[in-house]
N, C-alpha and C positions, 0 to 999 in steps of 0.2 A: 598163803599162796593164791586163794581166791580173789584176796580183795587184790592183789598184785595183779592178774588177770582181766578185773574187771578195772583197775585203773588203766593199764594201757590200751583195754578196747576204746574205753572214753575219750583218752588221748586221741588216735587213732579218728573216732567220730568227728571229734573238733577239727582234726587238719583236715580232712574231706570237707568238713563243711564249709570252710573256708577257703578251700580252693576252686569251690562250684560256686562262691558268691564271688569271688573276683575275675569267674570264667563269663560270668551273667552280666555283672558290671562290664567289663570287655566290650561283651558285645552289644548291650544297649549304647555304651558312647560309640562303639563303631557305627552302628544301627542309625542313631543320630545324628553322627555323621556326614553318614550316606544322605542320609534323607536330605542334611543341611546343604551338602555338595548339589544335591539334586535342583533345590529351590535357586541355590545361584546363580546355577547354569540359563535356566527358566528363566527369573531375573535379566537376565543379561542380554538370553534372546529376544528380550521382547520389542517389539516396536517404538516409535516412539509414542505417547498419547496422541490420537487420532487432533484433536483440537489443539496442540502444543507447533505441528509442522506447518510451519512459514508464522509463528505467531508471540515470539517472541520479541526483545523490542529492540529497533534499531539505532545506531548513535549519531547517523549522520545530519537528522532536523537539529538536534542538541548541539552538534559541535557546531555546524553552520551558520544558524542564533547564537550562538555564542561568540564564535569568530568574528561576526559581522557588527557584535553590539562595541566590541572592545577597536574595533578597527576602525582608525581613523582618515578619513575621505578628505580629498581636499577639493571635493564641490563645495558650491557656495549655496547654500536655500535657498538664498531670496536673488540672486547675484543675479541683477535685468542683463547683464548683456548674454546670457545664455537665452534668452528668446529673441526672437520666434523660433520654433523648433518643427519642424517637418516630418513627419511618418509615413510609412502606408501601413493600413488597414484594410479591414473588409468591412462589406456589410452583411446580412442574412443567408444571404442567397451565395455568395461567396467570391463576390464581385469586388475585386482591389481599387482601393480609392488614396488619394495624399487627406493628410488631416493637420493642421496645421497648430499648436498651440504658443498663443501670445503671452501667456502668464503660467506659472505651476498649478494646476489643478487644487483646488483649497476645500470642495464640498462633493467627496468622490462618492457612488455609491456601488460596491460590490455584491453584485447578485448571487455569487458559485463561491465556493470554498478554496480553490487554486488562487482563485485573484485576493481572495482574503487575506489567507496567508502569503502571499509573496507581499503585498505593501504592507503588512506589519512586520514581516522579514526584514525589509529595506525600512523600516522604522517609519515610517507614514503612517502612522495612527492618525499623528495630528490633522492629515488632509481627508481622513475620511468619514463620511456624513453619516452612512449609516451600512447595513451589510445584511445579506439573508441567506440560505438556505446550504445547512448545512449536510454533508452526506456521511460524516465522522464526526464524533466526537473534537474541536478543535486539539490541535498537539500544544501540551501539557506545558511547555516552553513560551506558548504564546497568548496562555488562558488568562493571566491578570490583566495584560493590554487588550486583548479581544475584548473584554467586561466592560469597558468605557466604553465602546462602538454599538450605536444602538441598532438594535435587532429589528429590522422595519416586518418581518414574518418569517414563518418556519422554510415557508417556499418563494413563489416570487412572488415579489408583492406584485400590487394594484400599478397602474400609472396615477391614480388620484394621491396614493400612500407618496410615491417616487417625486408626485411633480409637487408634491406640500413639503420636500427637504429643501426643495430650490436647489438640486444640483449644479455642478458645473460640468462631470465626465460620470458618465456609469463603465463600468471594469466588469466582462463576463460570458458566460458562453455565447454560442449564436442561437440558442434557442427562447436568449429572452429577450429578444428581437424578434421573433414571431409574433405575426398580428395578436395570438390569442393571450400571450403575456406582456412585455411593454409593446410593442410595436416596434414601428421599424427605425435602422440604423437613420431613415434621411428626416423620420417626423422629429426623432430629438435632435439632428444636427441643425434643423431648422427653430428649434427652441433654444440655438445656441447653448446646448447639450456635448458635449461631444462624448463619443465612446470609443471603446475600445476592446475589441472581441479576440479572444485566445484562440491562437491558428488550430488548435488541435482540436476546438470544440467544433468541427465540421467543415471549417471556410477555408483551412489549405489546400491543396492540391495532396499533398501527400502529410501523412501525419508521423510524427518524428521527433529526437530528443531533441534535435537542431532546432527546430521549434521553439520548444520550450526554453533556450538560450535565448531566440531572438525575440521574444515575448518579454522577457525579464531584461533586455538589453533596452528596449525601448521604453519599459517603465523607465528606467532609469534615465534618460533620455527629456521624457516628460518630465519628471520629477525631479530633474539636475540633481542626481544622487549615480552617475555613470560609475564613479569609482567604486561604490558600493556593489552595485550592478553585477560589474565585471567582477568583481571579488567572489561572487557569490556564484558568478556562469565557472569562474576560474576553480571552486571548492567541488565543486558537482562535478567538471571535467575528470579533474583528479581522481572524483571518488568513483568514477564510472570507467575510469581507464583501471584503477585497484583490482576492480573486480574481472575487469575484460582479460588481465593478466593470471588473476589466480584460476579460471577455469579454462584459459589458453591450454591448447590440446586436448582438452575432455571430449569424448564423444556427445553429439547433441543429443539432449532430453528430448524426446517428443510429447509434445504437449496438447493440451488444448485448452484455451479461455472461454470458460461458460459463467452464464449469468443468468440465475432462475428468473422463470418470467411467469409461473404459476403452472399447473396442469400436465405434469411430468414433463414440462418444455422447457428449451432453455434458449438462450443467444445465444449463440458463438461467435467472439470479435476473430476477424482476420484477419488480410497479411496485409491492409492498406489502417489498422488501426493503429497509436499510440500503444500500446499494451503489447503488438508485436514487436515491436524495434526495441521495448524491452527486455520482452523473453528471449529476444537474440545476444541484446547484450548481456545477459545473465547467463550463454550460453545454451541456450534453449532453442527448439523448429518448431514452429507453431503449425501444426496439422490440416487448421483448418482454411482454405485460399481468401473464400468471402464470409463477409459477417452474414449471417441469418439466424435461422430458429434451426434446432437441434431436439432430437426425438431421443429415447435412449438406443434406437436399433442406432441411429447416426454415431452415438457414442459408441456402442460397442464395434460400427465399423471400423473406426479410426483406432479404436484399443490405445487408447494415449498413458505415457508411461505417468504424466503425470498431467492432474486436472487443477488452476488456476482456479477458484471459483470467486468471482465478485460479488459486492454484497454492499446495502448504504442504508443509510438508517430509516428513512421514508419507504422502504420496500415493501411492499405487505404481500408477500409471494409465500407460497406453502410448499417451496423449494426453494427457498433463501438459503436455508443451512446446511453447511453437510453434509448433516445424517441421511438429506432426502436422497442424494447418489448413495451412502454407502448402505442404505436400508431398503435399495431397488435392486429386487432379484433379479431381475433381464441384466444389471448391472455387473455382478458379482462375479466374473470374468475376467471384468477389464483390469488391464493390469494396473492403472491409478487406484483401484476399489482393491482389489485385491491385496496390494503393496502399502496399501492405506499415505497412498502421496496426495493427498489433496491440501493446497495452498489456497486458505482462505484468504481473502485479499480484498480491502476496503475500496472502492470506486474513486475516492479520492485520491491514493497513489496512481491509477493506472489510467485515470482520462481527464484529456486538456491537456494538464502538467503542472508542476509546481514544485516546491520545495521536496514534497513528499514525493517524488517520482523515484528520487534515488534511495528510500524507502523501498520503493516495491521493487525495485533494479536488485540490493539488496537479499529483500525479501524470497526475489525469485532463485536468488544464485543459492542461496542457502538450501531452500525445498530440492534445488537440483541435484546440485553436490555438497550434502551434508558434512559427510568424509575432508572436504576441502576446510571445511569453519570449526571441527571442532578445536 
C-alpha cells in the first residue's frame, strides 16, 4: 500500500513539474517576443542615416552618356561649310559681345568642371588641350576619357602654363578671366584666343536652367556637333519636366542653401542664384532673397525645413561637413537639425551648370519628398 502511495505522489511531482516548465517556456518565447516586436518597431522608426539623405546615386549622367555615345548625329566634324559661326558671349565684367569662329576649335582649354564635362559629354576629347580644377570627384561614366586630358593644375593654372598649350579657345567661369588668374576676356581675344564663359558663372543677368541649355546649344554650335547638342538640351528637358510632374501639388519645402565658409558662418545662395531655379524645380521656396553670409541666429530665424548644404573638394572650411549644423546647439531647434533633412550637395551639381545639374534637380526632389521616390 505504501509503495502504491509513494508511486502516485511521484507521478503526481512529474506532471507538475512539467507543466511549470512549459508555463516558463511560454513565457520566455512570449517575453522574446515582445522584446523582438519591440526592436522592429524601433527599427522601423528610425530616420534615415543622417549622411545617406540626398546622397545616393543618380541615373541621369549614366543614361545621358549613354544615350548620347550610341546616338547618331548627322553633323559633319570637319564639314567647312558650317563656318563661320557667330555667338554672343560675355566677358568678365558681364558685358555682351559677338565672337565669331572660322574653324572648329582643335586645342581647347577647360578651366571649371561643368565645361569639362559637357565637351567630353558631346564626345570632344579629341579637341581639348588640357583642363583643371576640379570641385568633384569626375562622374565615373566619364573617368577613362577624362585620363587622356592633361591636367595643366589642381586650380587655375598660370597664363605662362595656359599660353605653352598654344590654345585656340579656353571654356570656363568668369572668374578666370580675372586680372589675378588668366586675365581678361580682350588680352586672349587679342592673342587670337578666343573664349567662352558660362552664363551662370556671374555674366548673366539672371541665372537659370534656360541658361545652361543655351551654353550647351552653342558649344554645339562651335563644335558643329548641334544634333548632339539638342539631344542632350532635349534628355535634360524631359528629365526636369519628370520631376516637375511627380512633386506637382506637393506643398513647398522651405529651404535654405548654405555653404560653410569657416567660423560658425556660412553663405547663403539666393533667389537671383542657379541653385534657386533648382530648388523650385524640385519643388522647393528657397528662404533666403539675397546671397550673403549667414550666422546660426540667421539660421534659426528662417527655421528651414530643410538645409541644402554645398561642399567641393578644395574647401578647407571647419564647417564643410554636416555634422558642424547638426553638432551646434544654437542649432538644435531648427527644424532641418531637428528632422535631420540636411542635403549634402557637391558645387558642381548646383553652379554654372552642366550635365550634373539634373543630378542635384534630382537630388533635391528626393531630400524633399522622399515618400514620392521610394
Amino acid at each position: 500500500m505504501t509503495k502504491k502511495i509513494t508511486a502516485i505522489l511521484l507521478c503526481l511531482v512529474l506532471v507538475l513539474s512539467l507543466v511549470v516548465g512549459c508555463k516558463n517556456h511560454t513565457n520566455t518565447t512570449n517575453n522574446q517576443q515582445q522584446q523582438s516586436s519591440q526592436q522592429d518597431v524601433q527599427q522601423s522608426s528610425k530616420q534615415p542615416k543622417k549622411e545617406d539623405i540626398g546622397e545616393s546615386k543618380y541615373p541621369f549622367t549614366k543614361f545621358a552618356i549613354s544615350t548620347l555615345n550610341s546616338f547618331e548625329s548627322k553633323d559633319g566634324s570637319d564639314n567647312k561649310d558650317h563656318y563661320p559661326v557667330t555667338i554672343k558671349n560675355y566677358n568678365a565684367q558681364g558685358e555682351e559681345y559677338k565672337i565669331t569662329f572660322t574653324k572648329k576649335p582643335s586645342k581647347v582649354i577647360t578651366t571649371n568642371q561643368p565645361p569639362t564635362e559637357i565637351l567630353l559629354t558631346l564626345g570632344l576629347q579629341d579637341c581639348m588641350a588640357g583642363t583643371a580644377f576640379l570641385d568633384s570627384p569626375i562622374l565615373p561614366e566619364l573617368e577613362e576619357t577624362y585620363k587622356k586630358i592633361p591636367v595643366l593644375s589642381e586650380r587655375y593654372p598660370s597664363k605662362e602654363v595656359v599660353i605653352a598649350q598654344q590654345p585656340d579657345m579656353i571654356f570656363g567661369w568668369s572668374s578666370v578671366f580675372f586680372d589675378k588668374n588668366l586675365g581678361s576676356v580682350e588680352s586672349w581675344n587679342e592673342k587670337n584666343v578666343k573664349t567662352f564663359i558660362q552664363r551662370n558663372s556671374g555674366v548673366a543677368p539672371k541665372r537659370c536652367i534656360e541658361n545652361v541649355y543655351k551654353d550647351i546649344e552653342d558649344i554645339g554650335k562651335i563644335f558643329n556637333v548641334e544634333d548632339k547638342a539638342n539631344k542632350l538640351i532635349e534628355i535634360m528637358k524631359e528629365r526636369i519636366s519628370d520631376i516637375e510632374e511627380k512633386v506637382k501639388g506637393k506643398e513647398p519645402v522651405k529651404v535654405l542653401v548654405l555653404e560653410g565658409v569657416g567660423d560658425n558662418k556660412y553663405y547663403s545662395y539666393g533667389k537671383k542664384s542657379l541653385v534657386n531655379n533648382m530648388v523650385e524645380k524640385a519643388g522647393g521656396i528657397n528662404l533666403a532673397d539675397k546671397g550673403g553670409t549667414y550666422s546660426a541666429e540667421n539660421i534659426v530665424a528662417k527655421n528651414p525645413d530643410v538645409i541644402i548644404l554645398i561642399h567641393y573638394l578644395e574647401q578647407e572650411k571647419d564647417n564643410k561637413e554636416a555634422e558642424a549644423l547638426r553638432n551646434n546647439p544654437a542649432l538644435k531647434n531648427v527644424n532641418a537639425i531637428r528632422n535631420e533633412r540636411i542635403i549634402f550637395t557637391p558645387l558642381s551639381e548646383t553652379y554654372a551648370g552642366g550635365i550634373r545639374t539634373i543630378n542635384g534637380i534630382e537630388r533635391f526632389a528626393k531630400g524633399f519628398y522622399p515618400e514620392l521616390f521610394n
